[in-house]
C-alpha positions, -999 to 999 in steps of 0.1 A, spaced: -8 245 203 -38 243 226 -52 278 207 -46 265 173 -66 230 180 -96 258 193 -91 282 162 -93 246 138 -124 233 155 -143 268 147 -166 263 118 -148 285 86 -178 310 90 -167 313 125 -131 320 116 -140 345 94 -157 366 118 -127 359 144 -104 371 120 -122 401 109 -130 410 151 -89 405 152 -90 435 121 -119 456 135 -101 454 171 -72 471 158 -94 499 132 -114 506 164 -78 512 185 -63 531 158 -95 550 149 -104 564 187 -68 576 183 -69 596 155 -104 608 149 -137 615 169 -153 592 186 -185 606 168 -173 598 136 -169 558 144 -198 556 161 -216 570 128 -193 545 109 -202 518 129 -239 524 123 -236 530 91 -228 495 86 -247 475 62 -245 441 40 -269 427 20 -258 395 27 -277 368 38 -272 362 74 -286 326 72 -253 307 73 -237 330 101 -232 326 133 -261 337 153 -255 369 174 -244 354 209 -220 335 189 -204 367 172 -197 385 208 -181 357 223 -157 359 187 -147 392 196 -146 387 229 -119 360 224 -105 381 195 -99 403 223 -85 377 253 -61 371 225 -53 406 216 -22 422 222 -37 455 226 -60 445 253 -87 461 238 -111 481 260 -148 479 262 -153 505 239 -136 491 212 -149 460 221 -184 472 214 -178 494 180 -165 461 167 -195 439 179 -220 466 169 -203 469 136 -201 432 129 -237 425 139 -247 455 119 -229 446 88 -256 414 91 -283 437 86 -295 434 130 -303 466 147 -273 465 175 -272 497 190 -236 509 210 -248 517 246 -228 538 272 -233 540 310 -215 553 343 -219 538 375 -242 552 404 -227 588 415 -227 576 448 -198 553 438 -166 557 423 -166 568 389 -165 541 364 -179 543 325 -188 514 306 -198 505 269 -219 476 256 -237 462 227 -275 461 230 -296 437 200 -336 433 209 -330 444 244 -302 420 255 -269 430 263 -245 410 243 -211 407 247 -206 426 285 -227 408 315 -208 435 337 -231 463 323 -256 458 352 -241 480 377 -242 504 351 -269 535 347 -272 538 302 -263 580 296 -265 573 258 -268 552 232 -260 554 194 -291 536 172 -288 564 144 -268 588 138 -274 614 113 -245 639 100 -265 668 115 -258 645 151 -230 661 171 -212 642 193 -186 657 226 
C-alpha cells in the first residue's frame, strides 16, 4: 500500500519515465542475453527525441526513477543495465549521457563497474569512485567494434 501511495504522489511525467525504466530494465536484461553488448550500447546512443525536454524531469530526477524502477525489480537488475537504461532515457531527451565502464585498482580484488556520466557528473551510481574509467561509449559508429 505504502508503494502505491509513493507511485500516486509522482507527478504523471514522473510515472511515465518510472514505467518506461520498469520496460527498459527488462529490454536491457533480455538484450545483454541475446545480442552483443556492442550492439546496445550503439542502440542506446543512438537514442534521440525531438521532444521538448521542458516539462521532464530534470536528469538527477530520471536516475533515481530507474534506480527505484530497479529496487522494485524482480530481476535485480545490475549496474550495467542500470546504466543502458539511464543513458538511453536521458538520451532520448536530446542530453549527451555517455555509458562509462571502470574496474577497480589491480591491486585489489577484481570488481567492474558501469555508470552514467552527463556534463561530468556521475548520475545514478555514487559507488563509481573506487573505480578507475577503462571505456566509455559517447559515439559509436557502425565501423566501432566492440569485444
Amino acid at each position: 500500500m505504502r508503494k502505491l501511495r509513493k507511485l500516486r504522489e509522482l507527478s504523471w511525467d514522473e510515472q511515465a519515465v518510472l514505467c518506461r525504466a520498469a520496460v527498459l530494465l527488462l529490454a536491457a536484461d533480455i538484450g545483454l542475453r541475446l545480442f552483443p553488448f556492442g550492439t546496445l550500447a550503439k542502440w542506446v546512443q543512438q537514442s534521440r527525441s525531438s521532444r521538448s525536454a521542458t516539462s521532464l524531469p530534470s536528469p538527477e530526477r530520471i536516475a533515481w526513477l530507474v534506480e527505484a524502477a530497479a529496487r522494485n525489480s524482480w530481476l535485480r537488475p545490475t549496474c550495467l543495465r542500470q546504466s543502458l537504461v539511464l543513458c538511453a532515457l536521458l538520451r532520448v531527451r536530446g542530453l549527451a549521457a555517455r555509458l562509462a565502464i571502470g574496474t577497480t585498482s589491480p591491486r585489489e580484488e577484481f570488481q567492474a563497474h558501469a555508470w552514467v556520466v552527463l556534463d561530468g557528473k556521475i548520475l545514478g551510481s555514487q559507488d563509481a569512485a573506487g573505480y578507475r574509467e577503462l571505456v566509455s561509449f559517447e559515439r559509436l559508429s557502425a565501423e566501432t567494434e566492440i569485444a
